[in-house]
C-alpha positions in Angstrom: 85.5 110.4 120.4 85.5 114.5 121.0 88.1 114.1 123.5 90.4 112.0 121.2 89.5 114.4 118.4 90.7 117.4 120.5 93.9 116.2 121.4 94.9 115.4 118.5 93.6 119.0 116.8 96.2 119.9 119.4 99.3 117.8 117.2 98.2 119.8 114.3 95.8 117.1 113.1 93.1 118.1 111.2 90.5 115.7 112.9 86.6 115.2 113.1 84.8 113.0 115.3 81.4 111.1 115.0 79.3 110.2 117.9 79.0 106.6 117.4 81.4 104.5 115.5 78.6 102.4 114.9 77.2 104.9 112.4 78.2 105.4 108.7 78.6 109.2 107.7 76.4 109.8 104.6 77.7 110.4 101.3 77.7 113.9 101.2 80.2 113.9 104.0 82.1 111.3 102.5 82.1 113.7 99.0 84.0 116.2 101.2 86.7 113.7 102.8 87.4 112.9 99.5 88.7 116.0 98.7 91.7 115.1 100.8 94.2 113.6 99.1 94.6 111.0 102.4 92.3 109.9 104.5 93.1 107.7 108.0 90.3 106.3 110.6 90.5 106.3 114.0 88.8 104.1 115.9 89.1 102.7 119.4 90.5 99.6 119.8 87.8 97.2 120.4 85.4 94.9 118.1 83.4 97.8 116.9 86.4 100.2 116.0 88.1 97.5 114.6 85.1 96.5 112.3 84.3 100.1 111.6 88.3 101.2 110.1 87.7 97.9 108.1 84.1 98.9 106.8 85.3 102.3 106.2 88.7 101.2 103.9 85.9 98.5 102.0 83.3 101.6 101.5 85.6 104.9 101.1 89.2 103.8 100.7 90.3 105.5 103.7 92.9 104.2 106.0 92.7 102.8 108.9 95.1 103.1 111.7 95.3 101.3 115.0 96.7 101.7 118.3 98.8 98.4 119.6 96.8 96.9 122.3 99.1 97.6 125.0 99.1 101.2 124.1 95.7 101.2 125.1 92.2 101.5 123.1 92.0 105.7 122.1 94.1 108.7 122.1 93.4 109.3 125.7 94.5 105.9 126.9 97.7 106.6 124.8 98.8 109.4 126.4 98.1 108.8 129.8 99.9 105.2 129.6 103.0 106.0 127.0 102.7 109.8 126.8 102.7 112.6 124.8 105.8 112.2 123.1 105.5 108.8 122.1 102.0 110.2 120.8 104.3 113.1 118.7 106.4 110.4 117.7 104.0 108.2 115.9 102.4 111.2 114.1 105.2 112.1 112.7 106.3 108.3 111.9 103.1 108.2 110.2 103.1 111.4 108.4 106.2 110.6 107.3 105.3 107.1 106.1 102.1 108.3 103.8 104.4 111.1 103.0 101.1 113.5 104.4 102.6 116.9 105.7 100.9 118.3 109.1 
């Protein structure tokens, strides 16, 4: 969502957002994600994200990344219920595992 796509613009993410999850971006947007070396989704935690980060990985090869249930279902829930430092703390546990530098 915007929100979760400003926030984390905010940890030095470089981020975009699409309106629905439900809706697959059209090749010429894929074209430029491409051009990143890595790319993650982001989707809420729910049937449809989950379906979406899967679809995406088959389609484009990005990767997808998920939230533990408890954490809650978006970058929003996340930080309200664990925090922004546990939200620095995975970034950097992630950037660091796909060796991607923020």
């Amino acid at each position: 969502s915007k929100k979760d796509a400003f926030y984390l613009s905010l940890f030095g993410i470089n981020v975009f957002f699409i309106i629905n999850e439900a809706v697959i971006l059209d090749n010429h947007v894929i074209d430029i994600i491409k051009k990143f070396p890595i790319a993650f989704t982001l989707f809420d935690n729910d049937r449809t994200g989950l379906h979406c980060s899967w679809r995406y990985r088959k389609e484009y090869g990005t990767i997808p990344l998920y939230y533990e249930a408890q954490d809650g279902k978006d970058t929003t829930d996340v930080i309200k219920m664990k925090g922004k430092q546990y939200l620095i703390d995975l970034i950097e546990f992630v950037s660091h595992l796909y060796d991607v530098e923020l």
